[in-house]
C-alpha positions as CSV (number, residue, x, y, z in Angstrom):
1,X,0.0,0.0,0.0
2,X,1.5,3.3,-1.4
3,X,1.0,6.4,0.9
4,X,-0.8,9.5,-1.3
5,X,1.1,12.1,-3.0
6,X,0.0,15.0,-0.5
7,X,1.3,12.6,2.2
8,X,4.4,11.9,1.0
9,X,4.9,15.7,-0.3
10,X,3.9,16.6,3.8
11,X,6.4,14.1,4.9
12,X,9.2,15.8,2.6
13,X,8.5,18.9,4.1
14,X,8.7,18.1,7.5
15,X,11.9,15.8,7.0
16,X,13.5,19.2,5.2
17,X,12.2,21.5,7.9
18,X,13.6,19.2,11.0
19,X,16.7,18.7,8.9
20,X,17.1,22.3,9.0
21,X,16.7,22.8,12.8
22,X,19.3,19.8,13.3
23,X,22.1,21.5,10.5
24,X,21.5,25.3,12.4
25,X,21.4,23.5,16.0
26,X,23.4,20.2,16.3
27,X,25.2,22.0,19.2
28,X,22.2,21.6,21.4
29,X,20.7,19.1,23.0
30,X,17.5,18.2,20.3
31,X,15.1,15.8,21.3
32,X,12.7,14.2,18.5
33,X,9.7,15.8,20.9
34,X,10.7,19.1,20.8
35,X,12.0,19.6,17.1
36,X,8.0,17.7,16.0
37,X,6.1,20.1,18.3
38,X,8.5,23.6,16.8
39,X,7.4,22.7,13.2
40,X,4.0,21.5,14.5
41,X,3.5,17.7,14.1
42,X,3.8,14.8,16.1
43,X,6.3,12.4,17.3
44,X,5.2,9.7,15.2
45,X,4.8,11.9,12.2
46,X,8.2,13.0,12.5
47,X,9.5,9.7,12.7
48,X,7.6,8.5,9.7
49,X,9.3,11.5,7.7
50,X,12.5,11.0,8.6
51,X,12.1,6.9,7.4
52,X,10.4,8.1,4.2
53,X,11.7,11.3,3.1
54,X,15.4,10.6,4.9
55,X,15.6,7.5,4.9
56,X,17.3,7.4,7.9
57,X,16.3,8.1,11.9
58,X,16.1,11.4,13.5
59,X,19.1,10.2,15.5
60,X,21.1,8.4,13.1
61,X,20.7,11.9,10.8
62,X,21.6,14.2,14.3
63,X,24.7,12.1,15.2
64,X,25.5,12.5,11.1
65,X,25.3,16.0,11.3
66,X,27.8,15.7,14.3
67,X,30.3,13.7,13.0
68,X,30.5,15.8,9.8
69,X,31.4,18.5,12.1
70,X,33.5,16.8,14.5
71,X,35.3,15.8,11.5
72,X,36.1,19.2,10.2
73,X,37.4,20.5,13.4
74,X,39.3,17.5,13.8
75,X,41.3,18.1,10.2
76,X,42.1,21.9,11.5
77,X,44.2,19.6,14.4
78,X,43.9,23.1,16.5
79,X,41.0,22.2,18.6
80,X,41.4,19.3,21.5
81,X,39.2,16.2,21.4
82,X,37.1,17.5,24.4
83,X,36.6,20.5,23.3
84,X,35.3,19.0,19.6
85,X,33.2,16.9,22.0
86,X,31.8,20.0,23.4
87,X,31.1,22.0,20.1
88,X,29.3,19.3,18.5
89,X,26.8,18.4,21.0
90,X,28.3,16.1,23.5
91,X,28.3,16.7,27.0
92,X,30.9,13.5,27.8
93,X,34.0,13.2,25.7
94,X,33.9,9.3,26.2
95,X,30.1,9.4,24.6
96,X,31.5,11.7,21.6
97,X,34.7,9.3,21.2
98,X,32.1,5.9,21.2
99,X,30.3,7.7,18.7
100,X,32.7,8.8,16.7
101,X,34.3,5.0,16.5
102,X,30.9,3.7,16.2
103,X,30.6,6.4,13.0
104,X,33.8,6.6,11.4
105,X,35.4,3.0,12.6
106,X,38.3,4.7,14.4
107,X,38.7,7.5,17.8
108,X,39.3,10.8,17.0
109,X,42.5,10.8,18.7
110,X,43.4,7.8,15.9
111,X,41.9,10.6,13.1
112,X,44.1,13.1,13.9
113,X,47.3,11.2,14.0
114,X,46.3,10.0,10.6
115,X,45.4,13.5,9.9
116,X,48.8,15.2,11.3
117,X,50.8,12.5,9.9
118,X,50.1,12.2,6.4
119,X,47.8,15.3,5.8
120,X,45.7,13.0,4.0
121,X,42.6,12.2,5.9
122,X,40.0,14.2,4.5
123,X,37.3,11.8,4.3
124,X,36.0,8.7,6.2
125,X,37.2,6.1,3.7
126,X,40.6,6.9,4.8
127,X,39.9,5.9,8.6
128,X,38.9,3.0,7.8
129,X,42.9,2.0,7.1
130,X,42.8,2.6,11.1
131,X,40.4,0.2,11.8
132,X,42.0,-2.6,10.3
């Protein structure tokens, strides 16, 4: 059973307005709750976008957003791990640093060896020669 057009247009919308929130705020703490009730739907609805329209969770695209970031600031090698941690979101280094692994398939202490080193880490691909 196909959803209507109208429906899957509405879910497109809200997908792209939520996504917007997370890209201007992924430094705050966003619950699925909150970012539903500011572009006025519900949980569930939200949820259903993001599966449709994203294909993805509104978790799995937050913690995306973050570890684009985290990656970026990583590269500049001028900003320390905690402090990345910090800027992206997390309130705990270790949870960034889980996340991060559990992302990229190495720590970002491990990226930005690789990074220093050989200058050449400038996408996730090339972490995954750490993880091995």
């Amino acid at each position: 059973m196909s959803s209507r057009p109208a429906t899957l247009e509405r879910r497109r919308s809200l997908y792209e307005e939520a996504a917007e929130i997370i890209d201007r705020e992924y430094d705050n703490v966003l619950e699925l709750e909150d970012v539903a009730r500011r572009i006025a739907t519900s949980r569930r609805q939200l949820q259903r976008a993001f599966a449709e329209a994203g294909g993805t969770s509104f978790r799995s695209h937050l913690a995306a957003v973050r570890m684009r970031r985290a990656l970026e600031l990583l590269e500049t090698g001028a900003v320390p791990v905690r402090e990345v941690a910090l800027t992206v979101g997390y309130r705990q280094p270790a949870q960034f640093a889980k996340a991060f692994r559990r992302h990229h398939g190495a720590s970002p202490s491990a990226f930005r060896r690789l990074n220093g080193d050989r200058g050449a880490a400038r996408s996730p691909q090339s972490l995954q020669a750490l993880a091995a």
